[in-house]
C-alpha positions in Angstrom: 112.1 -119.4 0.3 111.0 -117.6 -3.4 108.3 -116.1 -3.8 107.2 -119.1 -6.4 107.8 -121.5 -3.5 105.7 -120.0 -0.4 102.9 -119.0 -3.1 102.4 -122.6 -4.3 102.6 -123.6 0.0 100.1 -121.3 0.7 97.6 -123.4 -2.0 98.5 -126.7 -0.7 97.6 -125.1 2.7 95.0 -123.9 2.0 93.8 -126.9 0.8 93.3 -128.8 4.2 91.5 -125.6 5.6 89.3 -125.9 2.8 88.4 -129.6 3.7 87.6 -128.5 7.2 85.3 -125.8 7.1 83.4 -127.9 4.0 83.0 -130.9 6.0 81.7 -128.7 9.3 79.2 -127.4 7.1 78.2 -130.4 5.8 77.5 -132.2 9.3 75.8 -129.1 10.8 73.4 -129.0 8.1 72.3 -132.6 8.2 72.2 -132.6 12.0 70.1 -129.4 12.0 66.2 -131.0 12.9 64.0 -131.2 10.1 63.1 -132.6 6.7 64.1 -131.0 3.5 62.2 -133.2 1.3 59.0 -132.4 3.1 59.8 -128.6 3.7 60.2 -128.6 -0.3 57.5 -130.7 -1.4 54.8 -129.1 1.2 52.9 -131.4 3.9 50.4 -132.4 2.0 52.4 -134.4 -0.5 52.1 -138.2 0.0 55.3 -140.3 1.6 55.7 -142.5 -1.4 56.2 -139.0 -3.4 58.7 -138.3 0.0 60.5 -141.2 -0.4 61.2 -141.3 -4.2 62.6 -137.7 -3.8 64.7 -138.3 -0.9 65.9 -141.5 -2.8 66.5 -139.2 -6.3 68.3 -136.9 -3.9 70.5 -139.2 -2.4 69.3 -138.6 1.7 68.0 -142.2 2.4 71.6 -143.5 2.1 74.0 -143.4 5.5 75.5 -139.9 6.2 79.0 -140.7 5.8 78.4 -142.0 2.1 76.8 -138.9 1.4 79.9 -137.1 2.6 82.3 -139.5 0.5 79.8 -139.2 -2.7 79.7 -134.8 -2.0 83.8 -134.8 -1.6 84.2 -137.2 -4.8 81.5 -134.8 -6.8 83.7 -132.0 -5.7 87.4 -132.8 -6.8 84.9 -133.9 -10.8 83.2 -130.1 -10.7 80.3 -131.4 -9.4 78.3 -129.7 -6.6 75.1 -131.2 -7.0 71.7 -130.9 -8.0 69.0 -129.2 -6.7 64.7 -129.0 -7.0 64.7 -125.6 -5.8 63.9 -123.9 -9.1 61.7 -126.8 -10.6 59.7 -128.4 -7.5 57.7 -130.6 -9.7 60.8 -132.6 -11.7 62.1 -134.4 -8.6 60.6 -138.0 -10.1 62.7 -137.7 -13.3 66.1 -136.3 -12.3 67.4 -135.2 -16.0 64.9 -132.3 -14.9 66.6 -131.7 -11.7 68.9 -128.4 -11.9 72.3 -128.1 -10.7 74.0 -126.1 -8.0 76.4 -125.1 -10.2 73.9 -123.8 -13.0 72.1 -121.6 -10.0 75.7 -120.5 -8.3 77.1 -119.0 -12.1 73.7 -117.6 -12.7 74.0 -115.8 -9.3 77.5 -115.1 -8.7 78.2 -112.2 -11.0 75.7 -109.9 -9.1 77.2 -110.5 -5.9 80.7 -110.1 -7.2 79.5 -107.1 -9.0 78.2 -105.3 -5.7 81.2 -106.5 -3.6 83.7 -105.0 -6.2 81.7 -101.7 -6.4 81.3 -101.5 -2.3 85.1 -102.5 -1.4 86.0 -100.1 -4.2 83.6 -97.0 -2.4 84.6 -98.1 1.1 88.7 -98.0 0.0 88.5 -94.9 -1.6 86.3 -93.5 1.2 87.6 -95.1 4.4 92.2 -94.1 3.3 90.9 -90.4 1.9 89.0 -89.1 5.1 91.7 -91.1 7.6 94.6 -89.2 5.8 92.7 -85.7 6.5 91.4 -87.1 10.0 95.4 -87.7 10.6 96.3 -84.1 9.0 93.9 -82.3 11.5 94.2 -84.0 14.4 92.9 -82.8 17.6 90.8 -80.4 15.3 86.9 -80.1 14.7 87.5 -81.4 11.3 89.0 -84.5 13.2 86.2 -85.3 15.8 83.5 -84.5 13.6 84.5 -86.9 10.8 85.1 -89.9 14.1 81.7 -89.1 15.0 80.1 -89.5 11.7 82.2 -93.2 10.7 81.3 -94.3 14.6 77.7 -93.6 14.0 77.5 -95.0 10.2 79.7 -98.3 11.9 77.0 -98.4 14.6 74.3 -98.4 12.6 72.8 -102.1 11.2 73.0 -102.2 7.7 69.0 -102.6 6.5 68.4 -99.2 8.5 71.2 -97.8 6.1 69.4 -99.0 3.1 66.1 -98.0 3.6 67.1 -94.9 5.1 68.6 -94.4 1.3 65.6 -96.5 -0.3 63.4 -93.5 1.5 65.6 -90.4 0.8 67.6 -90.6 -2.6 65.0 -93.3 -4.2 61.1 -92.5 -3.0 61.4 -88.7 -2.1 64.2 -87.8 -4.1 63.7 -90.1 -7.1 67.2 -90.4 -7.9 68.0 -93.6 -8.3 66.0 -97.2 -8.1 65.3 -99.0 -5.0 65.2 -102.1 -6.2 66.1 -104.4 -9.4 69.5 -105.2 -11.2 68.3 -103.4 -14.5 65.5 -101.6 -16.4 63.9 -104.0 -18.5 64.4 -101.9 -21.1 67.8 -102.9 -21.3 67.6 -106.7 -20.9 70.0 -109.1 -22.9 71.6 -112.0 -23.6 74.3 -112.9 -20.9 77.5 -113.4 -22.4 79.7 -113.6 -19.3 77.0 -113.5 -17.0 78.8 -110.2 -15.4 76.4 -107.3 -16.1 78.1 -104.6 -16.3 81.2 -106.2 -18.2 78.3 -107.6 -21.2 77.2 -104.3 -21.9 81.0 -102.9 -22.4 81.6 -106.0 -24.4 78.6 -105.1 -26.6 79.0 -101.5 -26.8 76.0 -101.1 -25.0 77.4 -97.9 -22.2 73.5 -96.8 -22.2 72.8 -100.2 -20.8 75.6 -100.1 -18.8 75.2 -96.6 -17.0 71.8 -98.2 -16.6 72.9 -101.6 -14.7 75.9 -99.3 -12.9 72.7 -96.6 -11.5 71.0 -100.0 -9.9 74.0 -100.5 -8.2 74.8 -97.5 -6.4 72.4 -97.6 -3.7 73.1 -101.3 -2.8 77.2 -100.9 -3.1 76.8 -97.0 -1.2 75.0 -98.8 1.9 77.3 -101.9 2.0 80.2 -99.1 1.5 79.1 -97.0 4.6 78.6 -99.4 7.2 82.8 -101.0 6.4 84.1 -97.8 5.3 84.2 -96.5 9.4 86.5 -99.1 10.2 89.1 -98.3 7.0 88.9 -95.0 7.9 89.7 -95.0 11.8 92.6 -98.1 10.7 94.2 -95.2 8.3 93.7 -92.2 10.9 95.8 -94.4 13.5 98.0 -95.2 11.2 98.8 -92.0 9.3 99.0 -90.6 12.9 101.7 -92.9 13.5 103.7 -92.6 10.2 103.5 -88.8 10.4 105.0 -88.8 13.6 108.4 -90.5 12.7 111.4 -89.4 12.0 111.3 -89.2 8.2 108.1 -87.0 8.4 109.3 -84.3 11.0 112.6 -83.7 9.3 110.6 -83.6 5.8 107.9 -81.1 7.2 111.2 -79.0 9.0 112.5 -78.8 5.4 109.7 -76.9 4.6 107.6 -79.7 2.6 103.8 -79.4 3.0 101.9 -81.7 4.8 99.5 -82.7 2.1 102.9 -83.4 0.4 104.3 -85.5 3.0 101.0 -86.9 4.2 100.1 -88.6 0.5 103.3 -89.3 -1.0 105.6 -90.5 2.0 103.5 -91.4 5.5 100.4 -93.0 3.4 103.1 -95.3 1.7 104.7 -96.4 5.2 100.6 -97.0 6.6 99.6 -98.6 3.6 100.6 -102.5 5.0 97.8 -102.7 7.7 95.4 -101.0 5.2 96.0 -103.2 2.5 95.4 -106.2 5.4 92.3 -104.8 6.3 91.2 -104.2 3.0 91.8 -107.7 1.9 89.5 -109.1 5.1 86.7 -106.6 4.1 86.1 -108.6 0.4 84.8 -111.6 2.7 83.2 -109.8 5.1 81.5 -107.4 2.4 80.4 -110.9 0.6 78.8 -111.9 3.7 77.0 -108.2 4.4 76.0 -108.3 0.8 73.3 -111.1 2.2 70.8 -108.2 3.9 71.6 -105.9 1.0 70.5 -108.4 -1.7 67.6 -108.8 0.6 66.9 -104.9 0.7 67.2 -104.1 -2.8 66.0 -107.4 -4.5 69.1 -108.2 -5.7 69.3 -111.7 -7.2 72.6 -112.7 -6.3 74.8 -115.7 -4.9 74.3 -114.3 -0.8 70.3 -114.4 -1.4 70.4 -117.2 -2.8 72.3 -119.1 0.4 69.2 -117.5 2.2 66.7 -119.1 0.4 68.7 -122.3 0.0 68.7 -122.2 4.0 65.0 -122.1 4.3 64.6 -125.0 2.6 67.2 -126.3 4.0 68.6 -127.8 0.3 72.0 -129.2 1.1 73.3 -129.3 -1.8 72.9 -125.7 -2.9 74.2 -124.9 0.5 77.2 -126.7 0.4 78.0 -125.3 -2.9 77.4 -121.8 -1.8 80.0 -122.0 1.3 82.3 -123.8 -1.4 82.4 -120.8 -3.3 82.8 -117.9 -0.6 85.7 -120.4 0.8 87.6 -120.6 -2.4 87.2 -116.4 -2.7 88.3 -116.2 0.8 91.2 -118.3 0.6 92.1 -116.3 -3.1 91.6 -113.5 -1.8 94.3 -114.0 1.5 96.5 -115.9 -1.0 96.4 -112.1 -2.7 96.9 -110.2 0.7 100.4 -112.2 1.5 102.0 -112.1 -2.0 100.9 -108.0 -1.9 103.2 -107.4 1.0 106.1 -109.0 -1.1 105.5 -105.8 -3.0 104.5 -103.1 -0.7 107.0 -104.0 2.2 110.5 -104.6 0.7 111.5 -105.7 4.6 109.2 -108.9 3.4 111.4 -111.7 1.6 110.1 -115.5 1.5 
């Protein structure tokens, strides 16, 4: 099988899988107890204003036609619309704003802070496995295991306030809360921060938006970047311990020489596995970091969309971190067609 072939099998499989976890969340949130309607128009709202919203919103019809009517919407581009942003428009629906108007408004934030964190956690996890590897058995060894086991133990809200305390209120080094200064506010052009003020020429505005980020990407960083780096000490252990290695280092190559440029390329598969799984797991943790930092992006939005239990908004959040999940392992397989020349489809 090419490489064309299995690439365009792994879409139409991962279209099913798709379908699946879509329709479980669709059932389990209109089976979880409760009214949405009344949760977003408050309790003391009267049931004829009930009742027209639920009818705008589509909820009095039978379950199964609001699954057949979400499905259709979703093959058209169309995930919905949703009162969460303008409670009072809910009797005229032209007022009523859509998931996907909320979800691209979000989503660069989120993608923003996942790119900066899976970056920092890479970078930080392969470099102190390789010199964990290089000294093993030695103190440099089991103190930098200690310090990756206690930053994986620890839940990730105690990381960021722990850093909202020391580097933001004592220190005053960077903000602890806020995408940007408002002295630097513009117009979105891509919606992507960061990427607006390159486009612009604006790099004041974009050191700006890149010094909110740290703090939020450095504590979603620590708590995954444990893992990476105890997957590359195992492996680098391994790899430096075959053949190839102990006749390179009897040749009189040094280790940081053989360590970097030959074991690192033979241990990079499982790291290169691991790090695709992290981008969905580091969208998921980015939901108590938004939290922490007041972060306006796609994950807190899901929370708040939960409260009020708005199915819609919902649905079209899981939609979205499904599609980047399945991209993203689409990505991982055609990678080892690259990295591993033993790998042929």
């Amino acid at each position: 099988m090419t490489l064309k072939r299995y690439v365009v099998s792994r879409i139409l499989l991962a279209i099913p899988t798709i379908l699946i976890l879509l329709t479980t969340i669709f059932f389990l949130t209109h089976i979880i107890p409760g009214d949405p309607v009344r949760a977003l128009v408050g309790d003391e709202a009267s049931e004829e204003v009930v009742e027209n919203l639920r009818e705008k919103l589509g909820f009095n019809r039978p379950l199964l036609v609001q699954y057949i009517d979400y499905i259709t919407g979703l093959l058209k581009g169309d995930l919905g619309i949703t009162v969460l942003r303008a409670r009072v428009s809910y009797v005229n629906r032209s007022e009523a704003v859509t998931v996907a108007s909320m979800i691209r408004e979000r989503f660069p934030t989120t993608i923003e802070l996942s790119i900066l964190a899976w970056v920092l956690s890479l970078l930080t996890g392969v470099i102190t496995g390789v010199v964990s590897a290089m000294n093993e058995g030695k103190i440099v060894d089991h103190l930098l295991r200690l310090f990756f086991l206690f930053l994986y133990s620890l839940p990730l809200f105690v990381i960021g306030i722990f850093l909202q305390l020391t580097l933001g209120v004592y220190f005053r080094m960077f903000p602890i809360f806020g995408r940007y200064s408002e002295a630097f506010r513009m117009n979105p052009i891509t919606g992507f921060l960061l990427l607006d003020n390159l486009i612009v020429g604006n790099f004041t505005g974009f050191l700006d938006g890149l010094h909110h980020l740290i703090l939020p990407s450095v504590t979603l960083a620590a708590y995954y970047s444990g893992l990476m780096s105890r997957l590359s000490r195992s492996e680098m252990i391994k790899a430096l311990n075959r053949m190839f290695c102990l006749v390179a280092e009897a040749k009189g190559l040094k280790k940081r020489t053989i360590a970097f440029r030959h074991a690192l390329r033979n241990a990079a598969l499982p790291i290169f596995t691991l790090s695709g799984l992290q981008v969905t797991s580091l969208l998921t943790g980015s939901i108590l970091v938004e939290t922490i930092f007041s972060l306006n992006g796609l994950a807190s939005l899901f929370v708040y969309a939960a409260k009020l239990r708005d199915y819609m908004l919902i649905q079209g959040c899981v939609t979205v971190f499904a599609l980047i999940a399945v991209i993203i392992g689409i990505l991982v397989d055609i990678g080892y067609y690259f990295l591993d020349p033993r790998v042929r489809y």
